[in-house]
N, C-alpha and C positions, 0 to 999 in steps of 0.2 A: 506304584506300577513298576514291573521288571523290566527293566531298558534291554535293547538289545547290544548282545557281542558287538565289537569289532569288526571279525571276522563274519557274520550275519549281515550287518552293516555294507563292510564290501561286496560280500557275493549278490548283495541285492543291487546295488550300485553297479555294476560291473553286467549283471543280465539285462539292467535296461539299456547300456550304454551298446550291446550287441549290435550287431549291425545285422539286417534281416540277410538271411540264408537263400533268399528267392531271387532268383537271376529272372533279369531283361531280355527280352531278347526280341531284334527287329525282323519285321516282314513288310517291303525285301529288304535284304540285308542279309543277315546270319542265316535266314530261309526265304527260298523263295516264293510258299505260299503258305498259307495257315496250316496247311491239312500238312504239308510235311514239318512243320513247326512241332504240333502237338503230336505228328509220331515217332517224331528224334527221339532218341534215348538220352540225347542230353536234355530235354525238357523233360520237368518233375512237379508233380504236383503242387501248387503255392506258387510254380512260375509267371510272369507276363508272360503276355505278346501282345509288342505292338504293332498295332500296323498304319503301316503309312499312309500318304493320301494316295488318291487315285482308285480305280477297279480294282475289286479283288474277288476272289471265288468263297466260298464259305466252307466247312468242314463239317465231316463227323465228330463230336467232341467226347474224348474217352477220357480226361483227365482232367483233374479239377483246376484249373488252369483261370488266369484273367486274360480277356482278350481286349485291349480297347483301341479305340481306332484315333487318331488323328490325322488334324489336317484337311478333313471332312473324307473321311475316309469312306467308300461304299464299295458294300456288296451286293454284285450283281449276276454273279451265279453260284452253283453250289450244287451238292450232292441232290440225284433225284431222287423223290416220293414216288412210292409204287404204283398214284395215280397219274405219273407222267410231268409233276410238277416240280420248278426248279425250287431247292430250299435253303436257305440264308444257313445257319446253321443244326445238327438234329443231337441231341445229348442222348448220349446212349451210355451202360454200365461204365462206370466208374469216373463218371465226370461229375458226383454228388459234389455242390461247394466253387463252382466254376461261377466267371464273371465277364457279363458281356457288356462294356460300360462305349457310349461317345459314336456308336458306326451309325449309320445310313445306311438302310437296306432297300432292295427295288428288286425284289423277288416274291415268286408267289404266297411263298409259307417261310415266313423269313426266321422264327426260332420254335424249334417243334423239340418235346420232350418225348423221348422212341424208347423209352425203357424205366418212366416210375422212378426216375432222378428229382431229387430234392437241392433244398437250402441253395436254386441260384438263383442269382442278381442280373435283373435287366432292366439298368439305369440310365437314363441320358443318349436314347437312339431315339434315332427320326425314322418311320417309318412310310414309304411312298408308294400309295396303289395298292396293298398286297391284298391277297384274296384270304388270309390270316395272317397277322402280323404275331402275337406272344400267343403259342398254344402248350398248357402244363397240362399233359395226361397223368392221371395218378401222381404227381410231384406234392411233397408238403413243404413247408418252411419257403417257397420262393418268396424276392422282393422285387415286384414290380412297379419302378416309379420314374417318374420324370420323362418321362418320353414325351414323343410326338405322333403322332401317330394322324397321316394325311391321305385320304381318299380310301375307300375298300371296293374290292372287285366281285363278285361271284360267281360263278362256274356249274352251276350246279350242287351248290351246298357251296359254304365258307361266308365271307362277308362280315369278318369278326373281329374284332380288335384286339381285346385281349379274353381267351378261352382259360378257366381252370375246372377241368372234367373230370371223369371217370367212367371207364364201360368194362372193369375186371371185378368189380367186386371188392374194391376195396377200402381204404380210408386216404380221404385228402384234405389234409388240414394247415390250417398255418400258413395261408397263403395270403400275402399284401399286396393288396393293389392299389395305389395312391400315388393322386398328386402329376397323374398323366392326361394330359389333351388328347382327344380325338373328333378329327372334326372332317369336313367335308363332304362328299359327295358317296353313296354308293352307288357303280358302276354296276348294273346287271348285265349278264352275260345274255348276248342277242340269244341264243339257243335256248336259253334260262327256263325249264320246265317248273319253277316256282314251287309251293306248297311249305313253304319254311320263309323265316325271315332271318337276317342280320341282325348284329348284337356289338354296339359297343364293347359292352361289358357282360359276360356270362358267366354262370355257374351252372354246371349240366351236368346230370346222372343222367347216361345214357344203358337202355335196354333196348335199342333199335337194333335189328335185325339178328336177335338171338342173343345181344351181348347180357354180359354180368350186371348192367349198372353198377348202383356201387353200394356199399354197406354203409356211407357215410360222408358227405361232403359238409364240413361241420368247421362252424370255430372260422374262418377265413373274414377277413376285413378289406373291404373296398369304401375309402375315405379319400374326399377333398380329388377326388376328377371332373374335368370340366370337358362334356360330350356334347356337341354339335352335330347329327351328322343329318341328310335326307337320301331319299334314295330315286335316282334317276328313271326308273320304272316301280314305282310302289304298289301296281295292281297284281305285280308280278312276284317282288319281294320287295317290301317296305323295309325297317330297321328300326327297333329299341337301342334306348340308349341304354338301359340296362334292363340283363334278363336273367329271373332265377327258372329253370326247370327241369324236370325227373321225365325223362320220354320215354314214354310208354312203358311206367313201372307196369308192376301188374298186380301189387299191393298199393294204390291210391292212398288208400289210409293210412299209411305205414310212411310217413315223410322221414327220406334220408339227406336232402338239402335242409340241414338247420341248421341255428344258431347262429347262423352269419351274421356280421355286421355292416352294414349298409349306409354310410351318413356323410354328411357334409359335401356332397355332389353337389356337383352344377349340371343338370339337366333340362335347362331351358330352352335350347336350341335345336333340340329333338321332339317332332311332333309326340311318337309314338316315347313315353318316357319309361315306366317302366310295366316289366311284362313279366307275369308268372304263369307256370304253368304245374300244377294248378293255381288257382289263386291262394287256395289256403298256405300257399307257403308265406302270406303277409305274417306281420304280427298276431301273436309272441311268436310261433314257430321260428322265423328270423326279424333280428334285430332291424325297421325299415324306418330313417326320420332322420332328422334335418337335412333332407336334401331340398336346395332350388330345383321349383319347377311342381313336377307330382309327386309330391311329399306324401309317404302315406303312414308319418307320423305326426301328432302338432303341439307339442314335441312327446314323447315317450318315455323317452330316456335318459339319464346323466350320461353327458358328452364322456366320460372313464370308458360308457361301454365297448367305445370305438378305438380305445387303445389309443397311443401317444400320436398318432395320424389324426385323431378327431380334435386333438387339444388344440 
């Protein structure tokens, strides 16, 4: 075997001994809030921010930045949604690769994806109340795990915990979600004109009111979550603890939710467990089994289907 150079030798010794290129930087501290944090020109792509304990606001996120909280750090307001609601934070171009690790949020729509942003991580937040807590429009490659996620509200639509959709037409793949609690109570909103239900866990191609749906919500794995939740008026809106559906394609036969992977949940503590619409999006179309509770495989499938989240 040809041994290496010397000088190969050091150059490889010498790039791992690097010391990372990515600056710290605290909020407050160096910034007084997040949103001017991430539009300093001294913050760069691959940078923190941390933030400290206490109140804080949430931001637009343009740059692929890590945000994580200590010290039980929470946010409790934040930039508004066009329907008047306050939001934790909204990733918009060029925040692809961003990391939202450790905060506590007490906002309505506490991480919303407003522009088809991919590959981020939302790991280890507590989630309290929110009328949606992690919602990925069009995003592929996220990593959703380890949270908490405690109570959901509804308003006339929301009541979700964790959403990954689509209503442009497009492909949303590669999305994980594992290994997150959501439990408690869903709070209906007294006004609440009903006709829909809440969703632990969702996968949704939407064509409601003129939109695109999608060409494809495919390939995505949801393993090893454990969903408790009921819902405080259920005649009005109840809640699944997980749900696949395409609303109001207009090709029924034509299923663009497949191939998902679906296993190893804990769904016991949810009346309503799981929900399709239509139903034929069960097996084979997508991957449904070993979960506790309504299993609607016994068993299916070698646990590999599920990717290293099922092992």
């Amino acid at each position: 075997m040809k041994q290496a150079s010397v000088t190969t030798l050091v150059v490889l010794l010498m790039s791992l001994a690097a010391p990372s290129t990515a600056a710290i930087w605290q909020v407050p501290g160096d910034f007084a809030t997040i949103q001017e944090a991430i539009d300093s020109s001294l913050v760069i792509d691959g940078d923190r921010i941390m933030v400290g304990p206490g109140n804080h606001a949430g931001a637009y996120v343009t740059k692929s930045v890590e945000i994580w909280g200590e010290g039980g750090a929470t946010i409790d307001s934040g930039p508004m949604h066009p329907a008047g609601l306050s939001m934790g934070f909204r990733f918009l171009a060029g925040s692809d690769g961003a990391t939202i690790n450790h905060l506590t949020f007490e906002v309505d729509l506490a991480i919303m994806n407003g522009a088809g942003v991919s590959d981020v991580t939302v790991s280890h937040c507590t989630f309290n109340d929110t009328i949606q807590a992690v919602s990925n429009w069009m995003g592929n490659g996220w990593e959703i795990s380890h949270n908490v996620i405690t109570d959901l509200r509804t308003q006339n639509g929301g009541g979700i915990g964790i959403l990954i959709a689509d209503s442009t037409g497009g492909y949303v793949m590669d999305n994980v979600v594992s290994h997150n609690q959501i439990s408690g109570t869903l709070h209906v909103f007294e006004g609440d004109g009903g006709g829909y239900a809440g969703s632990g866990i969702v996968l949704y191609a939407d064509w409601r009111w003129g939109a695109s749906g999608s060409a494809s919500i495919s390939f995505n794995r949801v393993v090893k979550n454990r969903i408790s939740m009921v819902s405080d008026t259920p005649a009005v809106v109840d809640i699944a603890a997980f749900e696949l559906t395409e609303a109001q394609n207009p090709s029924p036969e034509a299923h663009v939710v497949t191939d998902n992977s679906i296993g190893f949940n804990d769904f016991r503590g949810t009346e309503n467990q799981i929900t399709l619409s239509p139903e034929t999006l069960d097996n084979p179309v997508n991957f449904i089994d070993r979960n506790l509770g309504d299993n609607r495989g016994h068993p299916l499938y070698h646990p590999s289907v599920f990717g290293p989240g099922g092992n």
